[in-house]
C-alpha positions in Angstrom: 10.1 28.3 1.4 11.9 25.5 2.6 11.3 22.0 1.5 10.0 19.8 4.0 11.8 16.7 5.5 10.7 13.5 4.7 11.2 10.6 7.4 10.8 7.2 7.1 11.3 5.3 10.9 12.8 1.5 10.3 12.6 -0.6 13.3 11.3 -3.9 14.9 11.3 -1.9 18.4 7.7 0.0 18.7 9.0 2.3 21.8 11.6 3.3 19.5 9.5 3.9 16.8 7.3 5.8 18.9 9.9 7.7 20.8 11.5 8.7 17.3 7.8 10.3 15.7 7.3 11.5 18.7 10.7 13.8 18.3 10.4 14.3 14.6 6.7 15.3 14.2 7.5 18.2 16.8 9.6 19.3 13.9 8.6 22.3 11.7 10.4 20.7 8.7 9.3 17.1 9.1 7.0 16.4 6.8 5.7 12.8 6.3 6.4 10.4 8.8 6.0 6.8 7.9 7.0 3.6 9.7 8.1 -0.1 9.4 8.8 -2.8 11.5 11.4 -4.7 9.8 13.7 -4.1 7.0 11.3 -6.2 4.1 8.1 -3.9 4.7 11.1 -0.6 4.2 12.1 -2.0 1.1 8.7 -2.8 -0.4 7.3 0.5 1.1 10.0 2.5 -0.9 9.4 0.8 -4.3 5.7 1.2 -4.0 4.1 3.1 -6.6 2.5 4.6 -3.5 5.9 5.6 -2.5 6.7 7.2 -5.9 3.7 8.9 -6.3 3.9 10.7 -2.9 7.5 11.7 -3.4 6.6 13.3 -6.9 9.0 13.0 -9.7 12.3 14.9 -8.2 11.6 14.1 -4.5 14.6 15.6 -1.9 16.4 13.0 -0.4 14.7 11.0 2.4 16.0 10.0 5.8 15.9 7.2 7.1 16.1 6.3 10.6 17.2 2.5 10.5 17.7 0.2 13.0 20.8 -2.3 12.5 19.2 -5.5 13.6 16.1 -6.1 13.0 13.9 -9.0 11.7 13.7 -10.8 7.9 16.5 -8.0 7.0 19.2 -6.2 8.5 20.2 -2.5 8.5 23.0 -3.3 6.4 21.0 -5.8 4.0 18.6 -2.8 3.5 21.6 -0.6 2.7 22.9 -3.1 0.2 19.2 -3.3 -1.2 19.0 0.6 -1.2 22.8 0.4 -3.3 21.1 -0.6 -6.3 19.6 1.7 -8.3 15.8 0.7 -9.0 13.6 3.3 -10.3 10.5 3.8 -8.9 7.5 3.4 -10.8 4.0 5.1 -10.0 0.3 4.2 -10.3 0.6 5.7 -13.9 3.7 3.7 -15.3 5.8 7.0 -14.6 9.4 6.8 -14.1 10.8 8.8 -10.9 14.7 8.7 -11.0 16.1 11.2 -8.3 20.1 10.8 -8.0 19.8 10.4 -4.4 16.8 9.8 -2.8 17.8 8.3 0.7 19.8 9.5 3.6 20.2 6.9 6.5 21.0 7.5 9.9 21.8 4.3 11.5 20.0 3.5 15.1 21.3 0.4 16.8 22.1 -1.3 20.4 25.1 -2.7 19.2 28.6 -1.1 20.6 30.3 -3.1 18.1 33.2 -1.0 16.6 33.0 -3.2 13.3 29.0 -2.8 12.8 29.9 1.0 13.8 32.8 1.4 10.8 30.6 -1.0 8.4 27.9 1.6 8.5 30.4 4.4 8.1 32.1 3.2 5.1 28.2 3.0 3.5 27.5 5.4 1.1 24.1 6.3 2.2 24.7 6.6 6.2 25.2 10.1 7.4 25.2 9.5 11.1 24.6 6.6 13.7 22.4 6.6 17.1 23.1 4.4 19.8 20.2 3.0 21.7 18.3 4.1 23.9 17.0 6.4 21.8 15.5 9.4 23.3 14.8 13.1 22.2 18.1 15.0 22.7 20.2 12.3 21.2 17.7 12.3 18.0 17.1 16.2 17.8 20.9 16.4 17.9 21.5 14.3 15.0 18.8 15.8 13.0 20.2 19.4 13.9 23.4 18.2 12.8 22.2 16.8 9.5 19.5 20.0 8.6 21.2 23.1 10.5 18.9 25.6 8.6 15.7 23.8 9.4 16.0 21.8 12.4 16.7 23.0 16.1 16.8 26.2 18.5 19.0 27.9 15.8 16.7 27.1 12.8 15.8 30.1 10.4 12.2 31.0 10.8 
């Protein structure tokens, strides 16, 4: 049985935050989809105990979809945020530690070839979506990223 995908959507846009659950709960392997509008909910969503205890302690990695430019925090201040280690706590005072526990794949209307090679050079970032988004360019990407579980070609 294959683990399920776990998605988180970052982005002040709603229509791209709707476009992009739209696309990803079609998904067999998407499991959870959550949401947030600017990079300051993302980074207290992910150090929620809520977020640890629904993870479990050795969670897979989870993608995140996340917008470059968006409001109270950037993509890329998110991405120096998600840098540092900080353990996630639950409801019970348990420690969850996973050695990688996101994947981003950068969304963003910006054509800039610097914002384009700073998110390239990140650790975390796996792949980058130009705006508009729309279903072909994000099934690609996630076929790309999850060939066994994601697209026409996807094991059964």
């Amino acid at each position: 049985m294959t683990t399920q995908i776990k998605v988180i959507v970052a982005d002040d846009d709603e229509l791209d935050r709707y476009v992009a659950k739209r696309v990803l709960r079609k998904e067999a392997q998407i499991g959870t989809v959550g949401e947030c509008g600017d990079g300051r909910q993302l980074i207290d969503l992910m150090r929620s105990p809520q977020f640890a205890e629904e993870w479990g302690p050795h969670p897979p990695p989870v993608l995140v979809l996340l917008d470059i430019n968006m409001p109270l925090m950037s993509g890329f201040d998110v991405l120096n945020e998600l840098s540092t280690p900080s353990p996630l706590v639950d409801a019970d005072g348990a420690t969850v530690t996973p050695e990688k526990v996101y994947v981003v794949l950068m969304l963003t209307s910006s054509v800039s070839f610097h914002d384009r090679q700073r998110a390239a050079s990140h650790d975390l970032v796996v792949g980058y979506i130009e705006k508009p988004l729309d279903s072909v360019k994000l099934s690609r990407a996630l076929a790309g990223l999850y060939p066994t579980e994601i697209g026409p070609d996807a094991a059964s």
